[in-house]
C-alpha positions as CSV (number, residue, x, y, z in Angstrom):
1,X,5.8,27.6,-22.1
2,X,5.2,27.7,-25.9
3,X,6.0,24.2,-27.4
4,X,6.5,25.5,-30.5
5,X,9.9,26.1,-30.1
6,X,12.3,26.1,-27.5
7,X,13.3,29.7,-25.7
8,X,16.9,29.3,-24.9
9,X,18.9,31.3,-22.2
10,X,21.2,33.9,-23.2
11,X,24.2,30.9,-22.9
12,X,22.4,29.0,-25.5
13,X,21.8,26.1,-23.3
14,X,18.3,24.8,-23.6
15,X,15.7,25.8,-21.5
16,X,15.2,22.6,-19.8
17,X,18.1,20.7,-18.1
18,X,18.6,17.2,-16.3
19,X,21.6,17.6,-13.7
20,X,23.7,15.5,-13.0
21,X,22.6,12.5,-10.3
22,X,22.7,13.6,-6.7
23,X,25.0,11.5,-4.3
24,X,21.4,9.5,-2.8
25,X,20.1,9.3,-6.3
26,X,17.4,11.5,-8.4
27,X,18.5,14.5,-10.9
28,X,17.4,18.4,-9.9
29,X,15.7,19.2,-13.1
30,X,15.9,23.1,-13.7
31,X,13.3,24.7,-16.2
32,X,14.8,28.0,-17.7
33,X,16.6,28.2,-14.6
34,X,14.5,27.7,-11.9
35,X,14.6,24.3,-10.1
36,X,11.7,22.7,-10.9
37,X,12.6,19.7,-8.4
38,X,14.3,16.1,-8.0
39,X,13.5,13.3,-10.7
40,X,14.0,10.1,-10.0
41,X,12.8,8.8,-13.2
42,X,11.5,10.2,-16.9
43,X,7.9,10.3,-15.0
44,X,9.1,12.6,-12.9
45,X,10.8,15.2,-15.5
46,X,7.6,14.9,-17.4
47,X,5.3,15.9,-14.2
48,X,7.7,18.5,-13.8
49,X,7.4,20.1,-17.2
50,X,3.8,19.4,-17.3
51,X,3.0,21.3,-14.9
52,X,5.4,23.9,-16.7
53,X,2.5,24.2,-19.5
54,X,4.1,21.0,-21.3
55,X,1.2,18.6,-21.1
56,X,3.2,16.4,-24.0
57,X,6.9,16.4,-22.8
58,X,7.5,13.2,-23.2
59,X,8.1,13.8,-26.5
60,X,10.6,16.4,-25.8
61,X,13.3,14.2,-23.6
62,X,15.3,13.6,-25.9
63,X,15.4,16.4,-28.4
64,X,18.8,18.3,-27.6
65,X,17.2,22.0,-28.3
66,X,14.6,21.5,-25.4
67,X,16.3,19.4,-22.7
68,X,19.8,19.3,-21.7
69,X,21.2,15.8,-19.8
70,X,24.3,17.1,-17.5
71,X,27.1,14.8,-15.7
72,X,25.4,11.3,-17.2
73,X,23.8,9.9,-19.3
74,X,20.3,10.5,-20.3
75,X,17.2,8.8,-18.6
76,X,19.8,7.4,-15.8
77,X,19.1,8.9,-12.2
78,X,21.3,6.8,-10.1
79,X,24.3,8.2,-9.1
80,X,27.5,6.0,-9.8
C-alpha cells in the first residue's frame, strides 16, 4: 500500500475501515475491502495494516482519508 496517499474505493470511503464492535467485543477491520481481521485494540489495527505494507500506521488512525471508524466511536472496541 503506498502511504503517500490514500487509494479510496470507487464509493469514496477510505480504504481502511474500523466496523462497528461485534456483540462479544473486538471490531472487523477491512483494508480496501478485504477483512483484514478482528481488533480488539489500536495494536491490533496497526498489526493489521502493517502487515498491509504500513509499517507506520499508527500515525494514520485517525486521519479521516485513510481510516474509516463505523457504528462507534474511534479507538473503542467494546460493544455497548
Amino acid at each position: 500500500m503506498n502511504r503517500g496517499q490514500p487509494q479510496s474505493q470507487e464509493t469514496g470511503t477510505a480504504p481502511i475501515v474500523v466496523h462497528r464492535a461485534a456483540g462479544g467485543g473486538g471490531r472487523r477491520v477491512s483494508i480496501r475491502a478485504l477483512g483484514a481481521g478482528l481488533a480488539h485494540s489500536d495494536a491490533d489495527v496497526v498489526e493489521f495494516l502493517r502487515r498491509a505494507g504500513l509499517p507506520d500506521a499508527g500515525e494514520l488512525l485517525d486521519d479521516p482519508q485513510w481510516v474509516e471508524w463505523q457504528g462507534g466511536r474511534p479507538h473503542e472496541y467494546d460493544a455497548g
